[in-house]
Backbone as a printed PyTorch tensor [residue, N CA C, xyz], in Angstrom:
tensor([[[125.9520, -15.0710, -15.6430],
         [126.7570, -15.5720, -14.5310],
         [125.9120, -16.2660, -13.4640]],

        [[124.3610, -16.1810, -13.4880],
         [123.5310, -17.1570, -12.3940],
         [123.3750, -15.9530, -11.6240]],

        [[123.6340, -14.9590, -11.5770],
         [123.1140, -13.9740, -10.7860],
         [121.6150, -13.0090, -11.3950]],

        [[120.6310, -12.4670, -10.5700],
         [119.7750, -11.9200, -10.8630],
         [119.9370, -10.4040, -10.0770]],

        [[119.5310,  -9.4400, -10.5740],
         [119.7830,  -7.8410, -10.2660],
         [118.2070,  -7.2580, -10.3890]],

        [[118.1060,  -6.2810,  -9.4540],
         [116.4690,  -6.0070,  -9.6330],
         [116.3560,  -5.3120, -11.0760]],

        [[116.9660,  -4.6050, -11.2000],
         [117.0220,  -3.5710, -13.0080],
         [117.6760,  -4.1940, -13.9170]],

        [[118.2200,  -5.6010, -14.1250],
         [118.8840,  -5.7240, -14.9700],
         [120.5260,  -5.6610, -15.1470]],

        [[121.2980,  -5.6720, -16.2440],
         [122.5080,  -5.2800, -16.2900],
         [122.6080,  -4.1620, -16.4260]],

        [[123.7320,  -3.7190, -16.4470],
         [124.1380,  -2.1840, -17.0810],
         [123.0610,  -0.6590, -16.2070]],

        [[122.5090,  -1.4620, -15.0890],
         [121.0050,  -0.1730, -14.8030],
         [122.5940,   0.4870, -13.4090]],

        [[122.2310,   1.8100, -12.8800],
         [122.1620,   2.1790, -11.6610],
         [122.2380,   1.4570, -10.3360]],

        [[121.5740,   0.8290, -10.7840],
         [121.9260,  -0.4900,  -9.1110],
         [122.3800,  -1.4680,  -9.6360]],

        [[123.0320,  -2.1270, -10.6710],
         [123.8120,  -2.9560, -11.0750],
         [125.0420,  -3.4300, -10.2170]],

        [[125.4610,  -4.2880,  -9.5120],
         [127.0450,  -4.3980,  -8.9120],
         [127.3350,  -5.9190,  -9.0800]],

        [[127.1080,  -6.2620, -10.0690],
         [127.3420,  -7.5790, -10.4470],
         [126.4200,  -8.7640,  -9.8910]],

        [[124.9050,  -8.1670,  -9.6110],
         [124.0240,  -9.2840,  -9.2210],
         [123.7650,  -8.6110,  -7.1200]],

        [[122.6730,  -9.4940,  -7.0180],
         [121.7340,  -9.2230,  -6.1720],
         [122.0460, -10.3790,  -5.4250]],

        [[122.5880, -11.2510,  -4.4430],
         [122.5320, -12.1290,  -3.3700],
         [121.2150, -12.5880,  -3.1660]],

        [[120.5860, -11.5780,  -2.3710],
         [119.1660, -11.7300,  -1.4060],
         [117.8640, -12.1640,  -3.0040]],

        [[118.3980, -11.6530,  -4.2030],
         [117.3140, -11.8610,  -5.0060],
         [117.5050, -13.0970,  -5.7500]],

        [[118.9790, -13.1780,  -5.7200],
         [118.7720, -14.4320,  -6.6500],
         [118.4870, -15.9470,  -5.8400]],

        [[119.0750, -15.4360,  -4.5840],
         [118.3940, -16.8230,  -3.7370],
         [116.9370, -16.9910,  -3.3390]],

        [[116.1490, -15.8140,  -3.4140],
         [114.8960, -15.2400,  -3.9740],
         [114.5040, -16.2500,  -5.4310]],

        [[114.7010, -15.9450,  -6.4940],
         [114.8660, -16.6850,  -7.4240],
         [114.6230, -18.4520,  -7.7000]],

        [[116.0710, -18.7480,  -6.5600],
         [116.2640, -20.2930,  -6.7090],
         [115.2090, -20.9560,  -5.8420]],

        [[115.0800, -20.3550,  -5.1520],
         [113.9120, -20.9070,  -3.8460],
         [112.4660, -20.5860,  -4.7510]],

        [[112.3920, -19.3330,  -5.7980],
         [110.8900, -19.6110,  -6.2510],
         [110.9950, -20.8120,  -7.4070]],

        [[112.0890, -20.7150,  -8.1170],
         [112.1150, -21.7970,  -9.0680],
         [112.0470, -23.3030,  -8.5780]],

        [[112.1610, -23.1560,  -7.7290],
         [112.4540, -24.8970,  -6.8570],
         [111.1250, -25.2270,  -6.4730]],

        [[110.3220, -24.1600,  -6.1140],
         [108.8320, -24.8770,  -5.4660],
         [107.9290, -24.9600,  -6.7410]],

        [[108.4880, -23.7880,  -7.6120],
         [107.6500, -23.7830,  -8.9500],
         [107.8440, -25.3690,  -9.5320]],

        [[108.9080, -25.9330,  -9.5070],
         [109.5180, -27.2110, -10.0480],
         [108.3620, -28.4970,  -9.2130]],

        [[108.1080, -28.0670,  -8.0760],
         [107.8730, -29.2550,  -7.2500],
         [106.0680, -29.0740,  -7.8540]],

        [[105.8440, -28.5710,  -8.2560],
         [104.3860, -27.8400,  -8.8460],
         [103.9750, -29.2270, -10.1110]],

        [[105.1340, -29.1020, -10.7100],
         [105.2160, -29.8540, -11.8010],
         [104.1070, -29.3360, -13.2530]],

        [[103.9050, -27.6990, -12.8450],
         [102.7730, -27.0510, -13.7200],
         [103.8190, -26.2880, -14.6700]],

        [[105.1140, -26.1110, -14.2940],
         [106.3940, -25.4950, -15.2800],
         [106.7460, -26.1530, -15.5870]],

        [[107.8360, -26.1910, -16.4930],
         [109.0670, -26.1730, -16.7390],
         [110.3330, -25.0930, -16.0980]],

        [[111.2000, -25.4850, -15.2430],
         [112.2790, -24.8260, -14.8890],
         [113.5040, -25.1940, -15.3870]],

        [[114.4240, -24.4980, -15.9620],
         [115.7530, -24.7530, -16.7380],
         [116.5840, -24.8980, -15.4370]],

        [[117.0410, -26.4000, -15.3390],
         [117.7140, -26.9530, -14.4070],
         [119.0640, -26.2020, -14.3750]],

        [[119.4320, -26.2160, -15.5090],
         [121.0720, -25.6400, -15.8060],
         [120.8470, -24.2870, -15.2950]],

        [[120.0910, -23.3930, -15.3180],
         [120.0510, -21.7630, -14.9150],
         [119.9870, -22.1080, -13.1810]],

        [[118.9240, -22.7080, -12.7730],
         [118.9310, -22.9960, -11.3760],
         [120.4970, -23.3290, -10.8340]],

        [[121.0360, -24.1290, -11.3550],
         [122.9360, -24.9380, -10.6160],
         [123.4450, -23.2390, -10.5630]],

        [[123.4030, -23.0990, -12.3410],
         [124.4770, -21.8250, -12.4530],
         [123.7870, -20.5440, -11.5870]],

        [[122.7630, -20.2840, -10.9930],
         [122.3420, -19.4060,  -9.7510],
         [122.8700, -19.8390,  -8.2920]],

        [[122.9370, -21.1860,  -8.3630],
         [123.5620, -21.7130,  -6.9150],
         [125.1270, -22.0870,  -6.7310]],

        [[125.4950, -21.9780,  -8.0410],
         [127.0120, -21.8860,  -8.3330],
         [127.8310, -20.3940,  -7.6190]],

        [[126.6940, -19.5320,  -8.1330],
         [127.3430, -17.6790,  -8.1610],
         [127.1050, -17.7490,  -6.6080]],

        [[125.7370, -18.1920,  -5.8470],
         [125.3940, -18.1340,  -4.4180],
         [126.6090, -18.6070,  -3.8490]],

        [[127.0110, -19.8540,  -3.7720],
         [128.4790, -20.7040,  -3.1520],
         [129.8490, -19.6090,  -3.3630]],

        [[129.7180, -18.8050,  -4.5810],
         [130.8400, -18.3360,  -4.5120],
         [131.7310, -17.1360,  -3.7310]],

        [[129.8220, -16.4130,  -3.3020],
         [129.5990, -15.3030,  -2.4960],
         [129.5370, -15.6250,  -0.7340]],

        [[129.8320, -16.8780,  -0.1180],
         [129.8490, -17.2350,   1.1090],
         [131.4060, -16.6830,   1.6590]],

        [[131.1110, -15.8190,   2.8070],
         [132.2720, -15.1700,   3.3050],
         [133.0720, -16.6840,   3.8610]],

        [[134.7410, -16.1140,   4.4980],
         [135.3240, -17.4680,   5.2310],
         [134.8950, -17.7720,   6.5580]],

        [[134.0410, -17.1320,   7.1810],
         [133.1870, -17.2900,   8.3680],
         [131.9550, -17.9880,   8.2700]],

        [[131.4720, -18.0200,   6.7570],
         [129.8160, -19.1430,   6.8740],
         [129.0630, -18.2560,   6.9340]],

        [[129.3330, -17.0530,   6.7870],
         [128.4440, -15.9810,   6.4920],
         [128.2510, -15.6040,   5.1450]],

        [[127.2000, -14.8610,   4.8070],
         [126.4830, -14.6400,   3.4390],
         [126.5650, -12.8450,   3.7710]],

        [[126.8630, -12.3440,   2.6160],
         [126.9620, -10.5630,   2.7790],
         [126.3910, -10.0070,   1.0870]],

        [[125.9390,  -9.1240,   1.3810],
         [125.2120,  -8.8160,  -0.0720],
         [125.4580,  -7.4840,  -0.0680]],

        [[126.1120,  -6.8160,  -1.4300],
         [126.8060,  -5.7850,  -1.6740],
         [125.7550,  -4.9160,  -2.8330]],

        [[124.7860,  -6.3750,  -3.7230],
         [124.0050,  -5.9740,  -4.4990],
         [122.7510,  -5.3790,  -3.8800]],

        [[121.6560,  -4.4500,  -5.0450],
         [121.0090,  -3.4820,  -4.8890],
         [119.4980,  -4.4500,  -4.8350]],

        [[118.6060,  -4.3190,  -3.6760],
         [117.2760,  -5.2850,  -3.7580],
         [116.2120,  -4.1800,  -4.7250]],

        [[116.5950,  -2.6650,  -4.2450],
         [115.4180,  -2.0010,  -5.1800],
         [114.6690,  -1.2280,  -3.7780]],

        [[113.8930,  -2.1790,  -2.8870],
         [113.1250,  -1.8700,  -1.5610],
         [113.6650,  -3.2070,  -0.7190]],

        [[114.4680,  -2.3650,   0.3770],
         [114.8710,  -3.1670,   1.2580],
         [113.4590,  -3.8820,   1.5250]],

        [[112.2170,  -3.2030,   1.8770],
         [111.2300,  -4.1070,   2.7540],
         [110.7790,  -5.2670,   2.1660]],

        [[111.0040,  -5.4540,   0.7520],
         [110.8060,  -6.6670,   0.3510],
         [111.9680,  -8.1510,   1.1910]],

        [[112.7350,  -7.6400,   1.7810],
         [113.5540,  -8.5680,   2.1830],
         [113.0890,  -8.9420,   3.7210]],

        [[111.8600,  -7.9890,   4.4630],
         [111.2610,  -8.4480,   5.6940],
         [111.7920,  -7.6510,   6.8080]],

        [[112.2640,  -8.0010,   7.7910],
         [112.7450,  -7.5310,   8.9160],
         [114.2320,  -7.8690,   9.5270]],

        [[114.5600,  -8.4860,   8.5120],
         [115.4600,  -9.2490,   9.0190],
         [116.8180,  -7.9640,   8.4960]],

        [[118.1010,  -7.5240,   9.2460],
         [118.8190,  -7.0430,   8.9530],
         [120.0880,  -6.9170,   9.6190]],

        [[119.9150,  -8.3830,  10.1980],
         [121.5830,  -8.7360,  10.3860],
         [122.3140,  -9.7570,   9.7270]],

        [[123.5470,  -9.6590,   9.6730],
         [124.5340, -10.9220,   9.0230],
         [123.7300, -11.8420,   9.5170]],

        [[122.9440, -12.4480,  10.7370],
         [122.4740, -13.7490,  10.8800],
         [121.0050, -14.0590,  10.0630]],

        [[120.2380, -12.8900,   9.8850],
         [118.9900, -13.3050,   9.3200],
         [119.5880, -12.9450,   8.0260]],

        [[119.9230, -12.5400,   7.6790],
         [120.6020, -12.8130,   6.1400],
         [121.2520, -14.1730,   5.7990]],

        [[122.2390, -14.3130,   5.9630],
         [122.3980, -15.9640,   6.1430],
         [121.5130, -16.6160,   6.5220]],

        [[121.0280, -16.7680,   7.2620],
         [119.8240, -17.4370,   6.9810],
         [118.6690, -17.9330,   6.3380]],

        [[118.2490, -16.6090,   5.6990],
         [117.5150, -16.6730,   4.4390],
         [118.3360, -17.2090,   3.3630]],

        [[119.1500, -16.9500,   3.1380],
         [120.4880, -17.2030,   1.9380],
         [120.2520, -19.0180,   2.3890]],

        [[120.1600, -19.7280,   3.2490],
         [120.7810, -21.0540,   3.4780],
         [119.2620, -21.8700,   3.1340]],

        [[118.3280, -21.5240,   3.9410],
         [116.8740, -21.6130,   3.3820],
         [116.8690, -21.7370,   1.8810]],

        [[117.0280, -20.9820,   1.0660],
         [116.9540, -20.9890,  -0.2010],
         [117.6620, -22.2700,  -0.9420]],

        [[119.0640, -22.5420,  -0.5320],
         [120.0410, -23.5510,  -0.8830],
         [119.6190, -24.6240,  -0.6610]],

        [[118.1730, -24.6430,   0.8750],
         [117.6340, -26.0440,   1.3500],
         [116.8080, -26.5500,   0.3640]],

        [[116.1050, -25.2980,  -0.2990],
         [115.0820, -25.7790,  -1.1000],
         [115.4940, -26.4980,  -2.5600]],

        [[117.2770, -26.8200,  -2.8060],
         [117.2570, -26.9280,  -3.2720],
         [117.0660, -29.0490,  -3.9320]],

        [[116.2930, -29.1580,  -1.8730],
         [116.7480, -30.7020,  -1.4200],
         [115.2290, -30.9380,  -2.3450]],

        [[113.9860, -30.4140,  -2.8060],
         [113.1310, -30.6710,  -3.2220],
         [113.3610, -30.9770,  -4.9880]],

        [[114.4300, -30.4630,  -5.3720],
         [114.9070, -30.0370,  -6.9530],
         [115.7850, -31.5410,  -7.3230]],

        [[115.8540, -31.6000,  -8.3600],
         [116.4940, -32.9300,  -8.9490],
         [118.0020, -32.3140,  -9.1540]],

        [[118.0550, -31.2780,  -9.9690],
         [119.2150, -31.0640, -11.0000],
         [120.1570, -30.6760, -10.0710]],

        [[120.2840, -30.3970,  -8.8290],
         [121.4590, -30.0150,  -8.8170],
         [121.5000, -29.8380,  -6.9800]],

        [[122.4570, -29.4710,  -6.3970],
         [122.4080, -29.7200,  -4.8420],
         [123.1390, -28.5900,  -4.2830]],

        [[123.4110, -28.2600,  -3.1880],
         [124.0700, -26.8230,  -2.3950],
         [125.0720, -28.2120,  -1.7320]],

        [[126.1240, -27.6380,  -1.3230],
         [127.1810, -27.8060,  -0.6680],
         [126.9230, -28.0040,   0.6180]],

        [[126.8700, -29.2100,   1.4080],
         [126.2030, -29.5580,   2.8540],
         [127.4800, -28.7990,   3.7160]],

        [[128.7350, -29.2340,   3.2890],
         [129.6320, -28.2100,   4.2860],
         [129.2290, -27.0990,   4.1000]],

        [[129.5370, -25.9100,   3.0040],
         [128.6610, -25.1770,   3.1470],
         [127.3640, -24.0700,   4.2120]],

        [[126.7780, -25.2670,   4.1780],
         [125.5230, -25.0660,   5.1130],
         [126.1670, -25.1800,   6.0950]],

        [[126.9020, -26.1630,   6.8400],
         [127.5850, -26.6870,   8.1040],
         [128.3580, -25.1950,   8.3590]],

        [[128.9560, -24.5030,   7.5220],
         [130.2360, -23.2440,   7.7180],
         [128.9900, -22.3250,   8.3440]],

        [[128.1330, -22.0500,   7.5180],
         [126.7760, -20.5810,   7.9840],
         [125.9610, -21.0710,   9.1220]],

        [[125.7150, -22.3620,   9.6400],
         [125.0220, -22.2660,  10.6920],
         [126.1280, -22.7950,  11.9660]]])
């Protein structure tokens, strides 16, 4: 489904994918891309930023229900605004990537 989970499917912290990780994910695959030392599967990158778009509350906010594993990997940040935030960051990076683009309204709704 374009979502990434710290354990996998089917584990204990499973709830249908990770928010904070998979935009984690698209943002490492995007700089890895700009590297030009990989290969990144363009189609997995869209279908990760597909599942991200679908998870944007009707306020432009970003909320994550999935399991990170250790919050501290996610920093300091622990409000709806630095969450969205990071979440929108990730979608920016996707202005460096060829295959595929984030939703500029979108971005316009979260900030």
């Amino acid at each position: 489904n374009g979502a990434y989970s710290a354990f996998g499917e089917n584990s204990w912290s499973d709830r249908g994918g990770c928010l904070w990780l998979t935009s984690f994910v698209v943002t490492t695959f995007c700089k890895a891309k700009t590297t030009g030392l990989i290969d990144v599967d363009e189609a997995k990158v869209c279908q990760s930023v597909d599942w991200i778009a679908g998870r944007q509350e009707a306020g432009g906010n970003y909320m994550d229900d999935g399991c990170v594993g250790n919050k501290r990997l996610m920093g300091s940040g622990d409000s709806d605004f630095s969450y969205t935030a990071y979440i929108c960051t990730g979608l920016m990076s996707l202005n460096n990537s060829r295959g595929c683009s984030c939703d500029s309204n979108a971005l316009a709704r979260a900030i």
